[in-house]
N, C-alpha and C positions, 0 to 999 in steps of 0.2 A: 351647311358649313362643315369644313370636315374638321375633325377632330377636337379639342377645348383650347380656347388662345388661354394666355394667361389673364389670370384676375385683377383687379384692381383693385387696391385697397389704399387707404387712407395710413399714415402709420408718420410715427416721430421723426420731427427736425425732415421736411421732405415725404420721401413715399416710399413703401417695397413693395412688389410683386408677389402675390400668391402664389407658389408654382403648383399647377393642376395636372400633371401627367400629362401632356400634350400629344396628341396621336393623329399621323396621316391617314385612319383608316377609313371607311365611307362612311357617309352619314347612317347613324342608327336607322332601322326602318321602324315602324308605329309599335308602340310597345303594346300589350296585352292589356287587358282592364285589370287594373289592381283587386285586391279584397276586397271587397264590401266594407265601409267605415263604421267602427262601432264604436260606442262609449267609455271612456275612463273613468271609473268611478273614484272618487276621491274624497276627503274627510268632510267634518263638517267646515265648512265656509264662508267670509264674511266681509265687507270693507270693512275698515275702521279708519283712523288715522295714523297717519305713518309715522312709526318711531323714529325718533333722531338717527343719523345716518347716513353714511357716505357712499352712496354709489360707485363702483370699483369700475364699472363700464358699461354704455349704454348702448343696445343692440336695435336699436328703432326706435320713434313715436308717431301717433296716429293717431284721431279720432275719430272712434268706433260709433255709429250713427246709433243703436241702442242703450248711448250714457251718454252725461255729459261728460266733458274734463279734457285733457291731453290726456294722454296714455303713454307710458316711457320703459319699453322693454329695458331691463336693466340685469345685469349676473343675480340679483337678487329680486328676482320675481315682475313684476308690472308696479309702478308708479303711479298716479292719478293725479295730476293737479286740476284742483279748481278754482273756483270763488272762497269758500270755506277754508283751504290750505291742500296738503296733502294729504292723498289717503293708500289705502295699500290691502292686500289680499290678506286673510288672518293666517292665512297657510297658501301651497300651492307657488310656492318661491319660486319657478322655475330659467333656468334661463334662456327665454325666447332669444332666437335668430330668425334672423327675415322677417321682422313683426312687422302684420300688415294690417293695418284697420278697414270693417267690410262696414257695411251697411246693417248688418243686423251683426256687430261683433269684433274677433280679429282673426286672424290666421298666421302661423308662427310655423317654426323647426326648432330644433336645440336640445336641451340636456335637459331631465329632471333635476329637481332641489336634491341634495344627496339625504339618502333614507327611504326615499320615496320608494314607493313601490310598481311605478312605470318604468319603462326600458327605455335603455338610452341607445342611440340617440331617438327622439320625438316622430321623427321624419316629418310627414305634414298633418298638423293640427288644426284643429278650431275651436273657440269656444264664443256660443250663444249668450253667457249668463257673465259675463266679466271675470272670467277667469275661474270659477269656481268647476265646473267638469268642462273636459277635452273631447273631442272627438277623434277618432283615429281614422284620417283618411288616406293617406298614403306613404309606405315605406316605417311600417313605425316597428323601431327596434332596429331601424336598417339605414338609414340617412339623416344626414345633417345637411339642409338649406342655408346659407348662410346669403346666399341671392336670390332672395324671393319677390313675386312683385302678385299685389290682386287687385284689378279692380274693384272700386269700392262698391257699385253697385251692377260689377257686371258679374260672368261666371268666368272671366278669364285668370285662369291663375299661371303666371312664368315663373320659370328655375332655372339655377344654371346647378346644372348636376358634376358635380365635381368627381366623383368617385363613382364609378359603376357597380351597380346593384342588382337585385337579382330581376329587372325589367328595361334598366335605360342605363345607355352607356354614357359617355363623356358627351358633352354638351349642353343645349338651351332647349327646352322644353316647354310647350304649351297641352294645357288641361282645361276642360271647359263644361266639367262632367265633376266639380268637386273630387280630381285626382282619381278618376278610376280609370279614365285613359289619357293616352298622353301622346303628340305628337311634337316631332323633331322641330324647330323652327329654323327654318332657311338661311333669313339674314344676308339674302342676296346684298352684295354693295357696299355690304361692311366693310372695311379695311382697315381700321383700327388694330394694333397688334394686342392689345388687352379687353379683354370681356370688362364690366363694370356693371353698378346699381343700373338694375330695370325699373324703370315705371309704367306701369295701365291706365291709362285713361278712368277716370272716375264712373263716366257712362257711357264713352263709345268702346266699344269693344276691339276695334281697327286700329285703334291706337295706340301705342305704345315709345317709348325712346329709351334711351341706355344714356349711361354716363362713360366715357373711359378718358385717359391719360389725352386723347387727343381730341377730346371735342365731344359734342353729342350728339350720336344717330335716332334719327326717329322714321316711322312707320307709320304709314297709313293702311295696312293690310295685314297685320297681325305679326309682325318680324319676317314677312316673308321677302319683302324691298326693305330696305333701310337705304338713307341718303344724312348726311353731315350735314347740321341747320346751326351748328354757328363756327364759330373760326379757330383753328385747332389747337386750343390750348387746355390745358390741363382741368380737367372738371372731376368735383366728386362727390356730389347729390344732386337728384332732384325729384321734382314732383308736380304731376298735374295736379291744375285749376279745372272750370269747368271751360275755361276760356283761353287760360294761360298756361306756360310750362315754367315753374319757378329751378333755379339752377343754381350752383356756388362754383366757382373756378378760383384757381389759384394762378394769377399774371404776375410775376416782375416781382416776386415777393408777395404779393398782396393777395390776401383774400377777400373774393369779390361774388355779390349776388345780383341776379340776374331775374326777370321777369320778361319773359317771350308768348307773345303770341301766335298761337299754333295756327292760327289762318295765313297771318302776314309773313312767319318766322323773325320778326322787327321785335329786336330784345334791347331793354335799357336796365341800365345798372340802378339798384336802388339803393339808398344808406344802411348800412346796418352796422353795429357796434366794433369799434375797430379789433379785429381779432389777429393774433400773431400766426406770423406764417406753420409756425409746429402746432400751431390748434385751429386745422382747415374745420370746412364746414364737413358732419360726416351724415347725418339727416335731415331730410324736409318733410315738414308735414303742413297740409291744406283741409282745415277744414269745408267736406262739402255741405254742411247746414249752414255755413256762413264762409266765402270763399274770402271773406274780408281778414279771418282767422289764422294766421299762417305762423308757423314755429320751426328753428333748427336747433341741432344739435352739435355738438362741434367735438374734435379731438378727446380736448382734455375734461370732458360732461357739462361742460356750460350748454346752458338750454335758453332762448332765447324765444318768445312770442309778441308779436303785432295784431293787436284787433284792427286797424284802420288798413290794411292792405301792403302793409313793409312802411310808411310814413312813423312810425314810431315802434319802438321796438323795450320789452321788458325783460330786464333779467330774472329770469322763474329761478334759474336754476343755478349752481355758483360751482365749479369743481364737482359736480354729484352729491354736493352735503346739504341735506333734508334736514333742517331745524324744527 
């Protein structure tokens, strides 16, 4: 694909455009193997319960197959809800972007808590132990992810690189090597005129789909075909199942959720809590230990979870305010 289309983002009363520096030039060729990823060492650390408090904005959630709970990247560090209430990091605030839940953990970009003593921006992280040390695997001190997608139990990790660095230029990018290389992704077929959220496939690694202003493209080859699997209206999250591809779109006024099966591409609309048009859906998450487990995120931080498959739906979360 040449150059970076614009972004997509979710934003008040409607939507704006991220503008990316847009460039006719050729497609980057394979960038070099990054640094070797090493560890952040950091204080002592601890869950506890989360103090009263209001979430200013929430940059992901997921569940990471080494805990239980949702997991809710938020400007003040990672969230946890569970059975018990909420709980929260003792330290370690940071503000993850592109927060992605793996199989043994999560995977994140963004800023350190201010004080800290890591470099900003994160570039691309990990962390094995819930939050308590990082791993520094690619770009750190050098980029901000704010479109990140990883397979939950594969090794495919996508970016959409907004700003070029000192390895990859403007574009979409695939790593499969936990960020030490990275190749350009195609995207044959796309036509969409804005980039949007990526999703991976939880275990096939061939899989992938995007969200944008006109629809969602999806991929059986790694982003290198893309083809448009529903009808071109305004979409801005989603997330695979192990079976399905769950979606939110905004028709006619209306915010609306979607459940598509990635054999049939045959999507039905399922009920979920009636939400105003200035507070779209802006994340999905699917538990893969229970695919019956499914949560969004919306605009203005309401957080919402269904154990029974989207047939009933809870309010976890109310405006971002943690009681």
């Amino acid at each position: 694909m040449n150059g970076l289309k614009k972004l997509f983002l979710p934003c008040m009363i409607g939507f704006s455009l991220l503008m990316a520096g847009c460039s006719n030039g050729d497609q980057p060729e394979k960038a070099q193997p990054s640094k070797k990823s090493e560890p952040v060492q950091v204080s002592k650390f601890e869950i506890q319960k989360a103090s009263p408090q209001r979430l200013e904005r929430i940059n992901g959630l997921g569940y990471p197959g080494n805990d239980e709970g949702l997991y809710i990247a938020s400007h003040q560090g990672v969230k946890i809800f569970t059975e018990e209430g909420w709980l929260e990091g003792s330290s370690q605030k940071h503000e993850y972007m592109g927060f992605q839940a793996s199989e043994d953990g999560f995977y994140a970009s963004g800023s350190p808590e201010e004080n800290s003593d890591l470099k900003s921006p994160l570039g691309l992280v990990k962390s094995a132990d819930k939050g308590a040390t990082l791993e520094k695997l690619a770009f750190y001190g050098e980029s901000n992810f704010q479109f990140l997608s990883k397979g939950y139990g594969t090794n495919s990790i996508y970016i959409i690189n907004q700003k070029e660095n000192s390895e990859l230029g403007l574009g979409v990018y695939l790593s499969e090597d936990d960020g030490k290389s990275w190749n350009p992704v195609a995207l044959n077929g796309f036509d969409a005129d804005t980039l949007g959220m990526i999703a991976s496939h939880p275990t096939n690694s061939s899989k992938m789909a995007m969200s944008t202003r006109s629809g969602i493209f999806m991929s059986e080859d790694k982003g290198e075909n893309m083809k448009m699997v529903t009808a071109p209206f305004m979409t801005t999250a989603l997330a695979f199942s192990e079976e399905n591809l769950y979606f939110s779109a905004v028709e006619d006024n209306k915010v609306l959720f979607y459940r598509m099966d990635i054999n049939t591409k045959q999507a039905v609309q399922l009920e979920i809590p009636f939400l105003n048009y200035d507070n779209p859906v802006t994340f999905i998450a699917v538990n893969p230990k229970n695919n019956g487990t499914i949560s969004f995120a919306t605009y203005l931080n309401d957080v919402y979870e269904s154990n029974d498959g989207g047939k009933n739906w809870d309010l976890v979360l109310k405006n971002g305010k943690i009681e």
